[in-house]
N, C-alpha and C positions, 0 to 999 in steps of 0.2 A: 965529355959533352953533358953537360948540368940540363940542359933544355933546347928546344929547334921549335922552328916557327912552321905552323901548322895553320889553314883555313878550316876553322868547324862552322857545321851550320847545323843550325837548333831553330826547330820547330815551336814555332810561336802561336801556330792556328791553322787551320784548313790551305790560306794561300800567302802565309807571314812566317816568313823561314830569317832570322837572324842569321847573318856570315860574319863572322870576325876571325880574322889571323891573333891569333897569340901563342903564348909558349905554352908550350908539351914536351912533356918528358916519354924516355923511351917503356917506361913501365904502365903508360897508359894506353898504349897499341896492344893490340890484339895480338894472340899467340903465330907464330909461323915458324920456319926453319932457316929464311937469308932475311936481312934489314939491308937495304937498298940505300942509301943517298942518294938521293932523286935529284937530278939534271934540268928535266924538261918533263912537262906533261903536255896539255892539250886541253880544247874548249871541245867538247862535242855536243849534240842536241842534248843526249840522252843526260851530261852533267846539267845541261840546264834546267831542266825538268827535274831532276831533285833537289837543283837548288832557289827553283820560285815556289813549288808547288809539293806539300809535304803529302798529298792523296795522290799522288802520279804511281807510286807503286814502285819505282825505282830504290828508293832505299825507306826499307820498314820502319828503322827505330834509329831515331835522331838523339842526341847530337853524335854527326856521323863527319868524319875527314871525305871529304869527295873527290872526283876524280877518278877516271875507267881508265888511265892512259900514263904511262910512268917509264923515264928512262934515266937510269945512271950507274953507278958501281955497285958493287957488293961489298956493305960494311963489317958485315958479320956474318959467321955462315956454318950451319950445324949440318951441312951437306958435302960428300966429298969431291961431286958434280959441279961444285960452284967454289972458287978460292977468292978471299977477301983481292979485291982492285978490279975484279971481270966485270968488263960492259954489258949492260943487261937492259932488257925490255920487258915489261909487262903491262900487258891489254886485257882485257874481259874479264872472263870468270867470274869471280864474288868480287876483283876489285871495284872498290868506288861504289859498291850494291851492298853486300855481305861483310867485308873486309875494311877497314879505312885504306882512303887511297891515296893517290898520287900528287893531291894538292899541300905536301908536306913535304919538309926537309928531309922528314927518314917515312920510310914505310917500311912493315914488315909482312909476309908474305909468306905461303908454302912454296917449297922450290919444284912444287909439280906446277906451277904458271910461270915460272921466269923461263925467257928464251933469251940463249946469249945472241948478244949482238951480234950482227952478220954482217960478212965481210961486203963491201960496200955503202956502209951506211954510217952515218957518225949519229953519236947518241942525241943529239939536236935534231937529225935529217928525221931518224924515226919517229921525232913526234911532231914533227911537221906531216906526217905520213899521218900517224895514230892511227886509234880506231877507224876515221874514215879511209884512209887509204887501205887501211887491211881490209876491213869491206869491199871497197871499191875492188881492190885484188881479188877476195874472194869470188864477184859477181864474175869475174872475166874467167877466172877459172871452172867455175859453174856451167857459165855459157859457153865455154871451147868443150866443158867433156859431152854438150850437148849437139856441137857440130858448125857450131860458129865460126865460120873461116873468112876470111878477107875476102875473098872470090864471091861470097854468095850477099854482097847489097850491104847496105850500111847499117849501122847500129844506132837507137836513140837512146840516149842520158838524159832521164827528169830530176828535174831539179840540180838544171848543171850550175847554177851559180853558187852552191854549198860547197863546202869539201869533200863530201862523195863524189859530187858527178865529177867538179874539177877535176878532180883527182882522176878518173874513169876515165874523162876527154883525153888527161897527158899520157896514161897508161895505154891507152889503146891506138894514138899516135905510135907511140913507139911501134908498136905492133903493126903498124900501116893499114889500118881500119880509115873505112871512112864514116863520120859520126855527124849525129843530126844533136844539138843539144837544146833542151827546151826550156823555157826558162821566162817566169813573169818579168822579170827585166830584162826583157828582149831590148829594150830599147835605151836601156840606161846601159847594159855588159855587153854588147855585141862587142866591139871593141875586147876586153877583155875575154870572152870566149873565144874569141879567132886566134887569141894571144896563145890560148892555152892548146889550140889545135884544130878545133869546133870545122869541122866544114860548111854547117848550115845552122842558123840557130831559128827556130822555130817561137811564138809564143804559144801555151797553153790552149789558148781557142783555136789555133791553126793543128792543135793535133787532135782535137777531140770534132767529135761528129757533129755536122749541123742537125742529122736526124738520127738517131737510135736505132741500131740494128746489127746483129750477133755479128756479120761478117760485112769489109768493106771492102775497099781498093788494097791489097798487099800494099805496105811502103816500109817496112823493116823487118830486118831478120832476125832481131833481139834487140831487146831492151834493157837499160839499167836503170831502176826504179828507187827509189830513195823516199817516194813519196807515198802511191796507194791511194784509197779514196774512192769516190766516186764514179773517177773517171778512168779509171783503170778496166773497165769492161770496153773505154772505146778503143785504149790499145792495144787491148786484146785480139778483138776484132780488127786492126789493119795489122798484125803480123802476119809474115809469110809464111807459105808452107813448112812445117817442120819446124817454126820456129821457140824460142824461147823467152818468157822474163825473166830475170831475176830479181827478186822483190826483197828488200833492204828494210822500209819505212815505212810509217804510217805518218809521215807531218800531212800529210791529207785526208786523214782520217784511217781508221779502221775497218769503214765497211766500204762496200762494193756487191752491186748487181749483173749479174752477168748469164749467160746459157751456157749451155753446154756445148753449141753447138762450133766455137774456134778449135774445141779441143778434142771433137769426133770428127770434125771435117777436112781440118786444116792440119790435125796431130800436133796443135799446139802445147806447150809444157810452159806451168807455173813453178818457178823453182823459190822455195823460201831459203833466205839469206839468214844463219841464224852464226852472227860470229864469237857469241861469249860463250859456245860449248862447243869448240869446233874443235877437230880431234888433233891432239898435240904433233900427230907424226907430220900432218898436215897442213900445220900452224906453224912451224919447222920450215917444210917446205915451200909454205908461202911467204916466209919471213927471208926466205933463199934469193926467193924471185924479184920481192920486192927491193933486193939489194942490188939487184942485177937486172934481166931484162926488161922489168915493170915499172923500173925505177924511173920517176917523171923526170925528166930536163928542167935542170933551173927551180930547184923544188925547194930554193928561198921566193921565187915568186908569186909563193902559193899562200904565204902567208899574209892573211889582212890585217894583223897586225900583232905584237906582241905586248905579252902583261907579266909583272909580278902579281905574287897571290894577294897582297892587297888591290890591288886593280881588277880582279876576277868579278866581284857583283857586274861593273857595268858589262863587262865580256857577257856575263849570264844573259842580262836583259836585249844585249845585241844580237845574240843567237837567236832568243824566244820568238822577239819581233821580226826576224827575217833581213836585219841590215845586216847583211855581211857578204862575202863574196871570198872564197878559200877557206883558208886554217887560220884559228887564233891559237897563237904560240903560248906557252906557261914557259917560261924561266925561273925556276924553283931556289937553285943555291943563287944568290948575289956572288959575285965577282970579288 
C-alpha cells in the first residue's frame, strides 16, 4: 500500500475550512497500536462543525483527517487483544478531535478505543447507528437507571427528525414506550416519524409555554434532548414527578434559564449525556444492547442518504442547515 485516500480539511480562516480527498501515506498518521481499514463511517453534527467552522473548538490544529465515527477490520496490530481481519468499531474519544479519523481509507488508533464488533451488527449497521445511535442508547440507559418504565406515561424526543431522536423513537419502540416526538417539521415528517414509531408528533410551540413559569401541567416522564437552549426551562417544568432529561445537545443553544423549583418540588433530575469519555466496560455493554435489544428495525431506513468521501462537503452543509432527516452513511473503501 504506496498510499490511500483520505478527506483533510485545512483551515483557511475563522469560517473557510478547505476539504480535499487526496492520497496519504501510512507514515503521515498519527502514532497508535491497530491501523483499521475503515468500511463505513458517518455524518454527525459535531463533524460538521469542524469541518465549516475552524473556531467551533472541535478539532484545535488543522489540517486534521475528520470523522468521530469508523468501522472496518484490523490491518495491523501491536496488540495481542486484537488479530489482523477483526471487525471493529470506533466512536469518540480523541477520534475525529485529537487523533485523525474515520474519513480515510486507513486510520490508526490506540487499541484502548476499538470495540469489537458485536454480535448482531454488521460493520455497515454500526454506522448507520454511529455516534447518534450510541447517544441515543446511552439516553435510554440513563433514563431507565433513573426509573423510566413503560408504565409511568410517555417519553418526549426533541429533535426527533435528526439521527439522535430517530434513532431514540425506533429504540424505545422496541422497548414498548410510548413516545411524543417534537420536531419543526411537524408538518413536512409526520409521515416519516410515525414511520419510525412516533405516537404523537408535536411542533416546538405546542411544547413550550404560552406563559413562563417553574412548574406546569405534568405531560412526560422523560425526555431525550438533542437540542437545549432556551427553552429547555419550559420542559423542565411540564415533567412529571420523579422525572428525568437526558440532555445530549446544544443545536439550540448553550444557555437556558430556569429555577430551582422542578427540582425541589417535583425531584426532578438533569442528567448530562457525555459520550466521548464514557467508561469502556460500559461502552462494551452498550455496544451489547445495541446489537441486540436496542437494535432499531429496518435500520437501512434510517438512512437519508449515502456519500463517498469526495461527496462529504455537501453532507457537511446538509447537516449544518438542518435538511436532513436520519443518518448520512460514509462508505469509505470503494467496492
Amino acid at each position: 500500500m504506496e498510499s490511500f485516500k483520505a478527506l483533510w480539511a485545512t483551515a483557511k480562516g475563522e469560517s473557510d475550512i478547505q476539504l480535499e480527498v487526496k492520497p496519504t501515506k501510512k507514515t503521515e498518521l498519527q502514532e497508535g497500536s491497530v491501523l483499521i481499514k475503515v468500511h463505513y463511517s458517518s455524518v454527525n453534527y459535531k463533524d460538521g462543525l469542524a469541518a465549516t467552522n475552524s473556531k467551533s473548538g472541535v478539532v484545535r490544529n488543522y489540517p486534521f483527517i475528520l470523522g468521530i465515527d469508523l468501522s472496518g477490520e484490523v490491518a495491523e496490530s501491536q496488540t495481542d487483544l486484537l488479530e489482523v481481519g477483526d471487525q471493529v468499531i470506533v466512536t469518540n474519544y480523541g477520534l475525529g478531535v485529537s487523533q485523525y479519523g474515520g474519513y480515510s481509507e486507513y486510520a490508526r488508533v490506540p487499541a484502548e478505543w476499538v470495540i469489537p464488533l458485536p454480535k448482531g451488527l454488521s460493520v455497515r449497521e454500526s454506522m448507520i447507528l454511529g455516534t447518534a445511535g450510541f447517544t441515543a442508547g446511552e439516553s435510554i440507559v440513563a433514563l431507565e437507571e433513573q426509573g423510566m418504565d413503560v408504565a409511568n406515561g410517555p417519553v418526549l424526543i426533541r429533535g426527533a427528525s435528526g439521527g439522535l431522536g430517530g434513532m431514540a423513537i425506533k429504540m424505545l419502540k422496541n422497548l414498548n414506550y410510548t413516545t411524543i416526538a417534537e420536531s419543526r417539521k411537524k408538518d413536512t415528517e409526520s409521515d416519516y416519524l410515525h414511520s419510525l414509531g412516533a405516537d404523537e408528533i408535536i411542533s416546538p410551540d405546542e411544547g413550550q409555554l404560552p406563559k413562563k413559569r417553574p412548574l406546569a401541567k405534568q405531560r412526560w416522564q422523560a425526555i431525550i434532548d438533542p437540542v437545549g437552549g432556551d427553552s429547555l426551562a419550559d420542559y423542565l417544568a411540564q415533567l412529571q414527578y420523579g422525572g428525568s432529561v437526558a440532555l445530549s445537545g446544544n443545536a439550540g443553544g448553550i444557555n437556558f434559564q430556569a429555577t430551582v423549583l422542578p427540582f425541589i418540588l417535583r425531584g426532578i433530575k438533569l442528567l448530562g449525556i457525555d459520550s466521548v469519555e464514557y467508561p469502556m466496560e460500559k461502552r462494551l455493554a452498550l455496544w451489547n444492547r445495541l446489537g441486540s435489544d436496542l437494535k432499531p428495525n429496518d435500520l437501512e431506513k434510517m438512512i437519508d442518504y449515502e456519500v463517498r468521501l469526495e461527496e462529504l462537503p455537501n453532507a457537511f452543509q446538509k447537516i449544518m442547515a438542518g435538511n436532513m432527516k436520519g443518518r448520512i452513511l460514509v462508505k469509505v473503501i470503494e467496492d
